[in-house]
C-alpha positions, 0 to 999 in steps of 0.5 A, a space after each residue: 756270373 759265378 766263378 766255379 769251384 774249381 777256381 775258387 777253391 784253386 786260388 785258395 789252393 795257390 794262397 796256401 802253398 804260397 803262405 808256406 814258402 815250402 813243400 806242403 802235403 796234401 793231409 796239411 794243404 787238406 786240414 787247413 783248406 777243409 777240403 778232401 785230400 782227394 779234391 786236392 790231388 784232382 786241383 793240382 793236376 792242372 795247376 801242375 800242367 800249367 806249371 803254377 805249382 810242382 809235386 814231390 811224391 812220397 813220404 816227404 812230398 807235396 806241393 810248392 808253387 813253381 813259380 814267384 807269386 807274382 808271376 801268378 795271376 788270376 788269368 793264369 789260373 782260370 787259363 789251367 783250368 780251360 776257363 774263360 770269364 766272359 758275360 755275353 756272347 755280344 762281347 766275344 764277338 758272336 753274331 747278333 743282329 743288334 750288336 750296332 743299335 744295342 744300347 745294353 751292349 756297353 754295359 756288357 763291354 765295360 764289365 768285361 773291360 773292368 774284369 780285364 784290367 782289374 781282376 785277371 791281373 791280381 796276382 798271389 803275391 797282391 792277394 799275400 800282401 792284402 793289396 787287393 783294391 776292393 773299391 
């Protein structure tokens, strides 16, 4: 399992709009990421869409979260971009012809339930506070 780039460089888009507390530019946003601008501008459209951070155009513009960093979890992030995690097509429910004697199927569901209770729902404001349980 890999998280893509898109959310891993989205969280840490969130993380550095929200340690501003204000309105902050791309060029900013871009030199303190080392990110292109442009890689930038094509994460917020998005992020925008699902309401987690709002634009200003122009010369004073930028980026700001739209919402409390607490209200901005990692499930609300992979929801902006259409993802989903998901280990197996066991766990989603699929059909297969060993789902009732599969004994390699609990594994998949207890990974799955531990990404559900423990990582969908950090939040920015856990991860600002540095009270991301690493255990």
């Amino acid at each position: 399992m890999k998280i893509n780039t898109k959310i891993r460089y989205g969280l840490r888009m969130l993380i550095a709009i929200a340690q501003e507390e204000r309105l902050v530019n791309t060029t900013k946003l871009s030199e303190r990421m080392h990110v292109s601008p442009k890689y930038l501008r094509k994460l917020a459209g998005p992020l925008e869409k699902a309401g987690l951070i709002k634009s200003e155009q122009g010369i004073y513009g930028g980026y700001q979260l739209n919402m409390k960093p607490e209200d901005i979890s990692m499930q609300r992030l992979m929801a902006a971009f259409n993802e989903r995690l998901s280990l197996t097509d066991c766990v989603l429910g699929k059909k297969c012809d060993l789902k009732d004697s599969c004994l390699a199927r609990n594994v998949w569901v207890m990974l799955e339930k531990t990404l559900q209770e423990r990582f969908l729902p950090v939040t920015i404001h856990d991860i600002l506070l540095n009270r991301v349980d690493k255990a």
